[in-house]
VEXPAKOL-272283 format. One record per residue: residue number from 1; residue in one letter; x, y, z of N, C-alpha, C in turn. Coordinates in nm, 2 decimals. Example, Ala and Ser with C-alpha at 12.3 -4.5 7.8 and 13.67 -1.06 7.14 Angstrom:
BEGIN
+-----+-----+--------+--------+--------+--------+--------+--------+--------+--------+--------+
!   n ! res !   n_px !   n_py !   n_pz !  ca_px !  ca_py !  ca_pz !   c_px !   c_py !   c_pz !
+-----+-----+--------+--------+--------+--------+--------+--------+--------+--------+--------+
!   1 !   a !   1.32 !  -0.57 !   0.78 !   1.23 !  -0.45 !   0.78 !   1.32 !  -0.33 !   0.78 !
!   2 !   s !   1.28 !  -0.22 !   0.71 !   1.37 !  -0.11 !   0.71 !   1.29 !   0.00 !   0.79 !
+-----+-----+--------+--------+--------+--------+--------+--------+--------+--------+--------+
//
This chain:
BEGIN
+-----+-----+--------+--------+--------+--------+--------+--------+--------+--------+--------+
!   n ! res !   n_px !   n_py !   n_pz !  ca_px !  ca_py !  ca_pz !   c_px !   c_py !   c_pz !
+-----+-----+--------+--------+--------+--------+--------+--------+--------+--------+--------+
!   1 !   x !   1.03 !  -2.39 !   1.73 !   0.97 !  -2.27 !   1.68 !   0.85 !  -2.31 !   1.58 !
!   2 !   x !   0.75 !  -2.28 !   1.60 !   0.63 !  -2.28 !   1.53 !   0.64 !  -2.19 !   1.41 !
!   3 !   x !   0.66 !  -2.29 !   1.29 !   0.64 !  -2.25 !   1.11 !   0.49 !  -2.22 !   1.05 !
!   4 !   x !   0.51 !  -2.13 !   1.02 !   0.34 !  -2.11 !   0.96 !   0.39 !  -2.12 !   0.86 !
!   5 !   x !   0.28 !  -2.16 !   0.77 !   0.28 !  -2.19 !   0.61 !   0.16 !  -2.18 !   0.55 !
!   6 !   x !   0.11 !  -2.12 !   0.48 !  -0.02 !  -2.13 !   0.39 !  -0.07 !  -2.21 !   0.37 !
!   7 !   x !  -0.16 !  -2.23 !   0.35 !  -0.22 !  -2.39 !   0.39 !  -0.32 !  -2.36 !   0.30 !
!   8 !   x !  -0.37 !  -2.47 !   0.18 !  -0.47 !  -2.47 !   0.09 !  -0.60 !  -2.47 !   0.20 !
!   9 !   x !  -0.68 !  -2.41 !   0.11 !  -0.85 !  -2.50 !   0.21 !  -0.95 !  -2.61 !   0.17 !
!  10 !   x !  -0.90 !  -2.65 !   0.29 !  -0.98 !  -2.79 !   0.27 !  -1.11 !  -2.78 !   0.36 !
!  11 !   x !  -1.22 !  -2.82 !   0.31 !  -1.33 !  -2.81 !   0.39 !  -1.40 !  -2.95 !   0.49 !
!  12 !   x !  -1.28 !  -2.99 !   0.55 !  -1.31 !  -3.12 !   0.61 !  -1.47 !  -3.13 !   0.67 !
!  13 !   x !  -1.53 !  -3.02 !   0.73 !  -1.64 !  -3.01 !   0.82 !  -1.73 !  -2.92 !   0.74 !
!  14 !   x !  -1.82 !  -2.92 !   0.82 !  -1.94 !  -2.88 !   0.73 !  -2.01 !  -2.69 !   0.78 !
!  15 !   x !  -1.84 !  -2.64 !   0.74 !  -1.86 !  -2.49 !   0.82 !  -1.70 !  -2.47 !   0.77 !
!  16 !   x !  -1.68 !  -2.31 !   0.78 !  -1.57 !  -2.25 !   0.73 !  -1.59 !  -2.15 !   0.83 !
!  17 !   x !  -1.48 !  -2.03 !   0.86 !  -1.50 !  -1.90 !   0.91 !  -1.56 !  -1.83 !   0.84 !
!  18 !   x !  -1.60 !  -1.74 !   0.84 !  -1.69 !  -1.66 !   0.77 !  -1.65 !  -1.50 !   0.79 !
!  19 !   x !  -1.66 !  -1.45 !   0.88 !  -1.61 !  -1.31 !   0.93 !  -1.53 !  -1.29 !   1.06 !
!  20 !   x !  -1.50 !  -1.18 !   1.11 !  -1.45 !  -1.14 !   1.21 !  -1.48 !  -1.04 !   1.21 !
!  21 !   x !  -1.54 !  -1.04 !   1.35 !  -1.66 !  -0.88 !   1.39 !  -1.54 !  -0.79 !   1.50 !
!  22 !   x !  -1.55 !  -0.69 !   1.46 !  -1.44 !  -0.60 !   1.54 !  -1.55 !  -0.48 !   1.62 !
!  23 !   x !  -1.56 !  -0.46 !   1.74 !  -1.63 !  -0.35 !   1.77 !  -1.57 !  -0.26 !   1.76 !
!  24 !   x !  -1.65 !  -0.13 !   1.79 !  -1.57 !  -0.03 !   1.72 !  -1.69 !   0.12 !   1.79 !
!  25 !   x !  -1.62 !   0.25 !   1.77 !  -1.74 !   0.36 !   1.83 !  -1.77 !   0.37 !   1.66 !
!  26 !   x !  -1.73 !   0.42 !   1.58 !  -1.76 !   0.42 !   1.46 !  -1.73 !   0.33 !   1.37 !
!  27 !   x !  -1.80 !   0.24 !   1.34 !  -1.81 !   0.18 !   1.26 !  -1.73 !   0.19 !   1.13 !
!  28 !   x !  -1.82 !   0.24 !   1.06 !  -1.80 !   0.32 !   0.92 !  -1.66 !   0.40 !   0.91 !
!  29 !   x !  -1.58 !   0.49 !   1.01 !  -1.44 !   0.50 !   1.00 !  -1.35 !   0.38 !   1.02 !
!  30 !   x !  -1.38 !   0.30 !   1.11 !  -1.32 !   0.22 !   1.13 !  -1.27 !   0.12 !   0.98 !
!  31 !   x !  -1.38 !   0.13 !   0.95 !  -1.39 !   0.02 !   0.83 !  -1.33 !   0.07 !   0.74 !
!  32 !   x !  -1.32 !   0.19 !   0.71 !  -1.22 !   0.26 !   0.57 !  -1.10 !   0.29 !   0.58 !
!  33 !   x !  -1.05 !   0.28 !   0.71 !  -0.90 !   0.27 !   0.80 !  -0.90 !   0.12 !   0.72 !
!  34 !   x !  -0.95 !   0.03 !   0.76 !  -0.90 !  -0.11 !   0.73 !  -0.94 !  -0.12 !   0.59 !
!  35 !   x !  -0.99 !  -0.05 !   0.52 !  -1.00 !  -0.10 !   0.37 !  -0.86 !  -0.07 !   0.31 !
!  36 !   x !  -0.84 !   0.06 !   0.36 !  -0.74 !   0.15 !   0.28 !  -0.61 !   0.03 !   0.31 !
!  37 !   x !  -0.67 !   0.02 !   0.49 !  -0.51 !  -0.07 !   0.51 !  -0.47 !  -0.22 !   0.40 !
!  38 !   x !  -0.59 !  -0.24 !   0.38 !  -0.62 !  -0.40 !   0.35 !  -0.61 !  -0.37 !   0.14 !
!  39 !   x !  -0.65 !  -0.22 !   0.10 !  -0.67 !  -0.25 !   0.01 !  -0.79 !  -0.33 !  -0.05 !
!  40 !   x !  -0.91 !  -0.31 !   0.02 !  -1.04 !  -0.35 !   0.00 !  -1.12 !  -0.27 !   0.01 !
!  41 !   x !  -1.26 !  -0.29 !  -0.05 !  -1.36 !  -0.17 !  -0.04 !  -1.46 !  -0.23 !   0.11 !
!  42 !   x !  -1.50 !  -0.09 !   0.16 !  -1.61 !  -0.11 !   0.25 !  -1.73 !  -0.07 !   0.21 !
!  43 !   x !  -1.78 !  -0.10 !   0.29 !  -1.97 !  -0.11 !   0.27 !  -2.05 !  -0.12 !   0.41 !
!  44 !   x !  -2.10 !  -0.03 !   0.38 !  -2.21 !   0.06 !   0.50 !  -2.38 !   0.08 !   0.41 !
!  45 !   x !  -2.47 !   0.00 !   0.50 !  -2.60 !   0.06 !   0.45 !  -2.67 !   0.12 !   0.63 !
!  46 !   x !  -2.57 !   0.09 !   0.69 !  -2.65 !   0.16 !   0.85 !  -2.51 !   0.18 !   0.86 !
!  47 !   x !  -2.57 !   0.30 !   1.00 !  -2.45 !   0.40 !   1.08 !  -2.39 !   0.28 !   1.19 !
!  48 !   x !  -2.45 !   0.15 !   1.22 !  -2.41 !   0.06 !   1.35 !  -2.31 !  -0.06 !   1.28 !
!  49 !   x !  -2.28 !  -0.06 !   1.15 !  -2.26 !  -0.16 !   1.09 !  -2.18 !  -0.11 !   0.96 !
!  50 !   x !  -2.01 !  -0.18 !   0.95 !  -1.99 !  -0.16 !   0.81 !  -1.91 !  -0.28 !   0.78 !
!  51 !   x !  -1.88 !  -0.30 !   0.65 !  -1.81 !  -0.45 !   0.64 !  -1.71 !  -0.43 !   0.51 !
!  52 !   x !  -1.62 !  -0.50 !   0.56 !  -1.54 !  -0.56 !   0.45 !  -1.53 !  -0.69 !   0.38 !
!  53 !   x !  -1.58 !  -0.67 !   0.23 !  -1.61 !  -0.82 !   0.21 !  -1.49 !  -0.82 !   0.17 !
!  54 !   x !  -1.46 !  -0.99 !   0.14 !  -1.31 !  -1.07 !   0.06 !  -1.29 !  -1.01 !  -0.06 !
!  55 !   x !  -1.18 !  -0.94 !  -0.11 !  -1.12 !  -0.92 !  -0.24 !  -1.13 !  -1.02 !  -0.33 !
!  56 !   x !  -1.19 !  -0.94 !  -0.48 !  -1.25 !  -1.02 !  -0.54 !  -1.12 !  -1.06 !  -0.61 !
!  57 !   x !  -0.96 !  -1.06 !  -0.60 !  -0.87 !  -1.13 !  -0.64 !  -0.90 !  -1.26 !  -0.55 !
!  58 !   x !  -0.92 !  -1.26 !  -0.44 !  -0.86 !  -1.33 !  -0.33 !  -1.01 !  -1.38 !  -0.20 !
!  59 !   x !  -1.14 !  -1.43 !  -0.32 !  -1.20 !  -1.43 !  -0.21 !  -1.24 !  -1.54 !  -0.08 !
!  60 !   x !  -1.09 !  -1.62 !  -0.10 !  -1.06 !  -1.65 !   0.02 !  -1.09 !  -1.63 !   0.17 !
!  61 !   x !  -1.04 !  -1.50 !   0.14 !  -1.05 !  -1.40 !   0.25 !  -1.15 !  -1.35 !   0.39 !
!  62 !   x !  -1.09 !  -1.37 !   0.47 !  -1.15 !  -1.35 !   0.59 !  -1.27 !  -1.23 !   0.57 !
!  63 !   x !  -1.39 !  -1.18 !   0.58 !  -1.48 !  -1.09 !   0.58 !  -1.45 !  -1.03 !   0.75 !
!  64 !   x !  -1.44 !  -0.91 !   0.74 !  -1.44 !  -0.79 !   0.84 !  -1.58 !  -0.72 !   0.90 !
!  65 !   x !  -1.67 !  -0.73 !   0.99 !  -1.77 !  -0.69 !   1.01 !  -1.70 !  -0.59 !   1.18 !
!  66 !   x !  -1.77 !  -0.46 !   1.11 !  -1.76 !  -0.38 !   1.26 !  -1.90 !  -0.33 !   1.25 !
!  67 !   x !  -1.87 !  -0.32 !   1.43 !  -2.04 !  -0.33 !   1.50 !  -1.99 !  -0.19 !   1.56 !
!  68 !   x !  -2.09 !  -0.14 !   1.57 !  -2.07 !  -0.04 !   1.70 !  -2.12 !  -0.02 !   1.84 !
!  69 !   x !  -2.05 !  -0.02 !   1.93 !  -2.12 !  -0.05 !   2.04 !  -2.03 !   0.06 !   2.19 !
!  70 !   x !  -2.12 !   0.04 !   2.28 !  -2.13 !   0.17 !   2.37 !  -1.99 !   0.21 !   2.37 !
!  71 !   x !  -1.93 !   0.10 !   2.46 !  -1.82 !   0.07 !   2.59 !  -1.69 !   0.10 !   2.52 !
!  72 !   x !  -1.55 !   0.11 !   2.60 !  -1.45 !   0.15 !   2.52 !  -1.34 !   0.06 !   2.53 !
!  73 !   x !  -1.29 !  -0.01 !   2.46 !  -1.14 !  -0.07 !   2.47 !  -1.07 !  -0.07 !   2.60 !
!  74 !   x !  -1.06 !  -0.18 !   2.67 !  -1.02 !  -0.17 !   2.81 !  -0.91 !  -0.23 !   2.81 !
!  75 !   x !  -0.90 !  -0.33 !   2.73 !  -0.77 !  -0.42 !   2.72 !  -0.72 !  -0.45 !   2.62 !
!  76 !   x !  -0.60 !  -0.53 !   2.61 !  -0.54 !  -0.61 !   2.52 !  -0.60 !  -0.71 !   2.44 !
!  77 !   x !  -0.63 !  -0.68 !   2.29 !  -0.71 !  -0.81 !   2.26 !  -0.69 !  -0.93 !   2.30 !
!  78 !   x !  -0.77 !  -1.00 !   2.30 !  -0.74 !  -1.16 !   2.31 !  -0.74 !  -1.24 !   2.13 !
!  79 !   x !  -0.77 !  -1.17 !   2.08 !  -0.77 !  -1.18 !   1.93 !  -0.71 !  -1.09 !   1.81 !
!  80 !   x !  -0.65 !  -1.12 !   1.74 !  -0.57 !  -0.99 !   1.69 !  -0.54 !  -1.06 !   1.52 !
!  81 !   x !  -0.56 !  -0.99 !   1.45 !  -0.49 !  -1.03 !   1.31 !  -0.31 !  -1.00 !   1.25 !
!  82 !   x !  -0.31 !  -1.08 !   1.17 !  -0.14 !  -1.11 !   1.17 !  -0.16 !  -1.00 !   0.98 !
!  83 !   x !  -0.10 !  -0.94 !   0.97 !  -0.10 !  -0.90 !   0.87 !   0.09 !  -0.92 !   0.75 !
!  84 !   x !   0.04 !  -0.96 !   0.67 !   0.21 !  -1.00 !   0.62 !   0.16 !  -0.90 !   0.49 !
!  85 !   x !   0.28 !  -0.86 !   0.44 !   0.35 !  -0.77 !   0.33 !   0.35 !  -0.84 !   0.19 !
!  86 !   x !   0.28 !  -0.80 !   0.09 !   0.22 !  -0.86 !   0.02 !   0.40 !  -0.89 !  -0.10 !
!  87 !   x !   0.42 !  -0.98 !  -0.17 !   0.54 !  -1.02 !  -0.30 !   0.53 !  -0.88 !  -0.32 !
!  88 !   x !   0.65 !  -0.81 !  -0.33 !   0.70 !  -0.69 !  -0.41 !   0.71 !  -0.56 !  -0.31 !
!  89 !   x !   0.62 !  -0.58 !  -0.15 !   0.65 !  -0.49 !  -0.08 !   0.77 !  -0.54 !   0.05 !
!  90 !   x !   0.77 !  -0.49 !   0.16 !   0.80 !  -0.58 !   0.29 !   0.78 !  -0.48 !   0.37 !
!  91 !   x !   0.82 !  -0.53 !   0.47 !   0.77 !  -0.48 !   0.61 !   0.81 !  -0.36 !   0.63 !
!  92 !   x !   0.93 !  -0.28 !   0.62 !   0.96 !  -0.12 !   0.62 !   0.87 !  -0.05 !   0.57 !
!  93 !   x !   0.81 !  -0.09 !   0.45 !   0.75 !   0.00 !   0.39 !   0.63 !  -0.04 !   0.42 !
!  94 !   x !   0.57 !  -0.09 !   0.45 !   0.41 !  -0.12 !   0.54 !   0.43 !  -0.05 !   0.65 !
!  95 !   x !   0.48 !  -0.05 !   0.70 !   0.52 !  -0.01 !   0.83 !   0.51 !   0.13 !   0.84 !
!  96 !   x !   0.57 !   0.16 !   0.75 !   0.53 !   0.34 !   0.68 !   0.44 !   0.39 !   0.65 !
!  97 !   x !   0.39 !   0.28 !   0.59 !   0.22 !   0.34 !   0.51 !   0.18 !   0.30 !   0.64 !
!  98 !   x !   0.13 !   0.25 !   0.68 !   0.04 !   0.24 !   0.79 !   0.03 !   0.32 !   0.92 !
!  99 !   x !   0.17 !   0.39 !   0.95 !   0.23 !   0.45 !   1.05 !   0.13 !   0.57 !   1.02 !
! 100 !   x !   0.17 !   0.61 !   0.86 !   0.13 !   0.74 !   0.81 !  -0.04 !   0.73 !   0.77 !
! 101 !   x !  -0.12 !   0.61 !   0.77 !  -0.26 !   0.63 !   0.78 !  -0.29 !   0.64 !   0.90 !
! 102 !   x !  -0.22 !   0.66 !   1.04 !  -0.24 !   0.69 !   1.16 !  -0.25 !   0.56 !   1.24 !
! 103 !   x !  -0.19 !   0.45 !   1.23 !  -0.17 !   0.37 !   1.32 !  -0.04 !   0.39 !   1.41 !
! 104 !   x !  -0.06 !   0.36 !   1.50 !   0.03 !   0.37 !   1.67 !   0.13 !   0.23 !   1.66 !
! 105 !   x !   0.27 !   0.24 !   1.69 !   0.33 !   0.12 !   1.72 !   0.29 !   0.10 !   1.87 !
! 106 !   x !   0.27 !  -0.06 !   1.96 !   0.19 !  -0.05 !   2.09 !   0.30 !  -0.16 !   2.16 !
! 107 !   x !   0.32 !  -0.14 !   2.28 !   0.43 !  -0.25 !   2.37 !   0.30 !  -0.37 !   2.40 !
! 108 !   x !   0.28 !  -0.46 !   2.36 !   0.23 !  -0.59 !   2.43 !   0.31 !  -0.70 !   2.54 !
! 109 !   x !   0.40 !  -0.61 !   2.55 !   0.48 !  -0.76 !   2.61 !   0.60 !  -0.81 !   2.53 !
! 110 !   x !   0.58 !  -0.79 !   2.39 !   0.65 !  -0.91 !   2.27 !   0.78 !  -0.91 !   2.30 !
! 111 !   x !   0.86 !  -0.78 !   2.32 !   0.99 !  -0.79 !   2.40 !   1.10 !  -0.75 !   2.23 !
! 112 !   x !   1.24 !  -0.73 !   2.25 !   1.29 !  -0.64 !   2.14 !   1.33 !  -0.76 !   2.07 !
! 113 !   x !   1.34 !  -0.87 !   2.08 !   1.34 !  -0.98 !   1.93 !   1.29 !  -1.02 !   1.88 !
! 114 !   x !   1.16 !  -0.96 !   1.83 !   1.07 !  -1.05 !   1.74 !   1.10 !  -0.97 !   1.61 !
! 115 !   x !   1.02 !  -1.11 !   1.49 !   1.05 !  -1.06 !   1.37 !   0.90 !  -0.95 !   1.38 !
! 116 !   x !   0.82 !  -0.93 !   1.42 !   0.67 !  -0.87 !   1.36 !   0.69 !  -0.74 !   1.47 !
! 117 !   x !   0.61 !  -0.64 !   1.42 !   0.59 !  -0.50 !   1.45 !   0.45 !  -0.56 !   1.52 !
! 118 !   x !   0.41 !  -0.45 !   1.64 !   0.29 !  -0.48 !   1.70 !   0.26 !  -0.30 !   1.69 !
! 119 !   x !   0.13 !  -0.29 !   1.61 !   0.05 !  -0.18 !   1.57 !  -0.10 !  -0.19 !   1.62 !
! 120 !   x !  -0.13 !  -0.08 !   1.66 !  -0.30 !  -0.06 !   1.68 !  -0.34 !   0.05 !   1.58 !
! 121 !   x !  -0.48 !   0.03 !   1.55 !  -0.59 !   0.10 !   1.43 !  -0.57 !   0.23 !   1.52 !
! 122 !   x !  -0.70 !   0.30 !   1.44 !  -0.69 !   0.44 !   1.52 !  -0.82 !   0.43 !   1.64 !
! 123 !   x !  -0.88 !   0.29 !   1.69 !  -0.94 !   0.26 !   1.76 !  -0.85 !   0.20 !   1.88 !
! 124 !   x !  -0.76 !   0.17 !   1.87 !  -0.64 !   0.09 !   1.94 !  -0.68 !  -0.06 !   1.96 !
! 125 !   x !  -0.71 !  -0.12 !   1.87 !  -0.71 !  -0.29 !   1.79 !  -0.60 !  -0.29 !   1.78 !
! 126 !   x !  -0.52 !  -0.34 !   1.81 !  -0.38 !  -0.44 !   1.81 !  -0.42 !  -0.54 !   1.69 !
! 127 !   x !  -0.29 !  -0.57 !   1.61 !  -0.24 !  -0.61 !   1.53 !  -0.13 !  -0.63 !   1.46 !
! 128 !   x !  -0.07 !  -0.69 !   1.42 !   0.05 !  -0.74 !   1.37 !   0.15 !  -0.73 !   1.26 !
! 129 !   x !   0.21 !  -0.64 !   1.22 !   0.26 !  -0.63 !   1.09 !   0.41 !  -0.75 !   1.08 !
! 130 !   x !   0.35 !  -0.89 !   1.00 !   0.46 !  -0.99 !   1.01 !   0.57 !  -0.94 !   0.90 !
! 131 !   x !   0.72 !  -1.02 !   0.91 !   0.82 !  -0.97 !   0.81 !   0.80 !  -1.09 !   0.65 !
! 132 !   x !   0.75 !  -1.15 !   0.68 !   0.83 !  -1.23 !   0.53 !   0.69 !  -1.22 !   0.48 !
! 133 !   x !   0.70 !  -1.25 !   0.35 !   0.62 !  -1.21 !   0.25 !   0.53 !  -1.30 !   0.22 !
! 134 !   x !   0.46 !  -1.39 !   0.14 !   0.42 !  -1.50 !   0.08 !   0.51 !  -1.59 !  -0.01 !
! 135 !   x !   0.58 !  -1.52 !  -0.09 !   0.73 !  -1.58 !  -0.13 !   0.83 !  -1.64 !  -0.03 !
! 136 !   x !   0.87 !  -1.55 !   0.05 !   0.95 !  -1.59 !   0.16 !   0.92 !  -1.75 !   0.24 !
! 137 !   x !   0.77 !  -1.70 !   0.28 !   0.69 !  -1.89 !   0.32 !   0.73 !  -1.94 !   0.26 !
! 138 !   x !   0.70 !  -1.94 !   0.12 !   0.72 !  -2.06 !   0.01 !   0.86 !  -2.11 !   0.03 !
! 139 !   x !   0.93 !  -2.02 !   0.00 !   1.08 !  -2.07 !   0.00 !   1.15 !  -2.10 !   0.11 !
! 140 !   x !   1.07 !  -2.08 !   0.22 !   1.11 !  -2.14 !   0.39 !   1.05 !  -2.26 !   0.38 !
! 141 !   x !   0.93 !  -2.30 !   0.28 !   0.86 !  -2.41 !   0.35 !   0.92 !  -2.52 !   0.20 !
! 142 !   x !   0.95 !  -2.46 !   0.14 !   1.00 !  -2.61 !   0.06 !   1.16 !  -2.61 !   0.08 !
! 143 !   x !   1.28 !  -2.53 !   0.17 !   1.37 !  -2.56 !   0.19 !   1.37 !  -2.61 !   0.33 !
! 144 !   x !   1.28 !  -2.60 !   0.44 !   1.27 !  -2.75 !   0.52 !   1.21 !  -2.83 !   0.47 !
! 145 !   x !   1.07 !  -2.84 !   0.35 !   1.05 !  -3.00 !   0.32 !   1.19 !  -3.09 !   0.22 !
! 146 !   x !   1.28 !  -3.00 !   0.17 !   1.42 !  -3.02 !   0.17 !   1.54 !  -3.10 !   0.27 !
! 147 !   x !   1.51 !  -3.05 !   0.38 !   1.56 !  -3.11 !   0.46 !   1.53 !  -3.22 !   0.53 !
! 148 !   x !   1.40 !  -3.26 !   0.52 !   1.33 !  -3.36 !   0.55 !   1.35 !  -3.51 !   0.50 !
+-----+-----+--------+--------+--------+--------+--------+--------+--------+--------+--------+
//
């Protein structure tokens, strides 16, 4: 089983990610769906284009850019974001709030044992609501470097 763990950043190469461009018919809603979800502000200076920059707690953070463009969602992403439940919430209650900002739970395939919820926006973007927290990592990843 594949352990994810938070991983400091290291800039071995001479490039980092920068954004993730989501298409979208509207932009600008799209984007305040995922602020609200994200707890980030968006930013629109055109109707084709709105963005979510990195939380200035955390600006680590992936940047969100939606485009808008003709055509309509035909498939299953091939790309999708993992979203985890931030120390002091967990996954029921995300799951709630999100449910109730109008996101859809969606069958991908995943099958009835997984630990993560599979959700789409109100554009139908597929996405991930994972169970353990940031704490939870921590304390999964220094009780196997424990066993080690």
């Amino acid at each position: 089983m594949l352990t994810r763990t938070a991983l400091p950043i290291v800039h071995a190469m001479g490039i980092l990610l920068s954004e993730l461009v989501i298409d979208s018919h509207d932009p600008t809603a799209l984007a305040a769906w995922w602020a609200e979800a994200l707890g980030r502000e968006a930013e629109s200076d055109d109707e084709d284009e709105a963005w979510l920059a990195p939380s200035p707690q955390n600006p680590q953070e992936l940047g969100l850019l939606f485009i808008r463009v003709p055509e309509e969602k035909a498939v299953k992403n091939r790309l999708h974001l993992d979203l985890r439940p931030l120390d002091g919430s967990d996954q029921a209650a995300e799951l709630e709030r999100l449910l109730a900002m109008g996101a859809r739970r969606v069958d991908v395939g995943q099958g009835p044992d997984v630990t993560w919820v599979v959700l789409a926006d109100p554009e139908g973007n597929e996405f991930c609501l994972l169970r353990s927290t940031p704490s939870d990592l921590s304390a999964d990843q220094a009780a196997a470097e424990a066993l080690s």
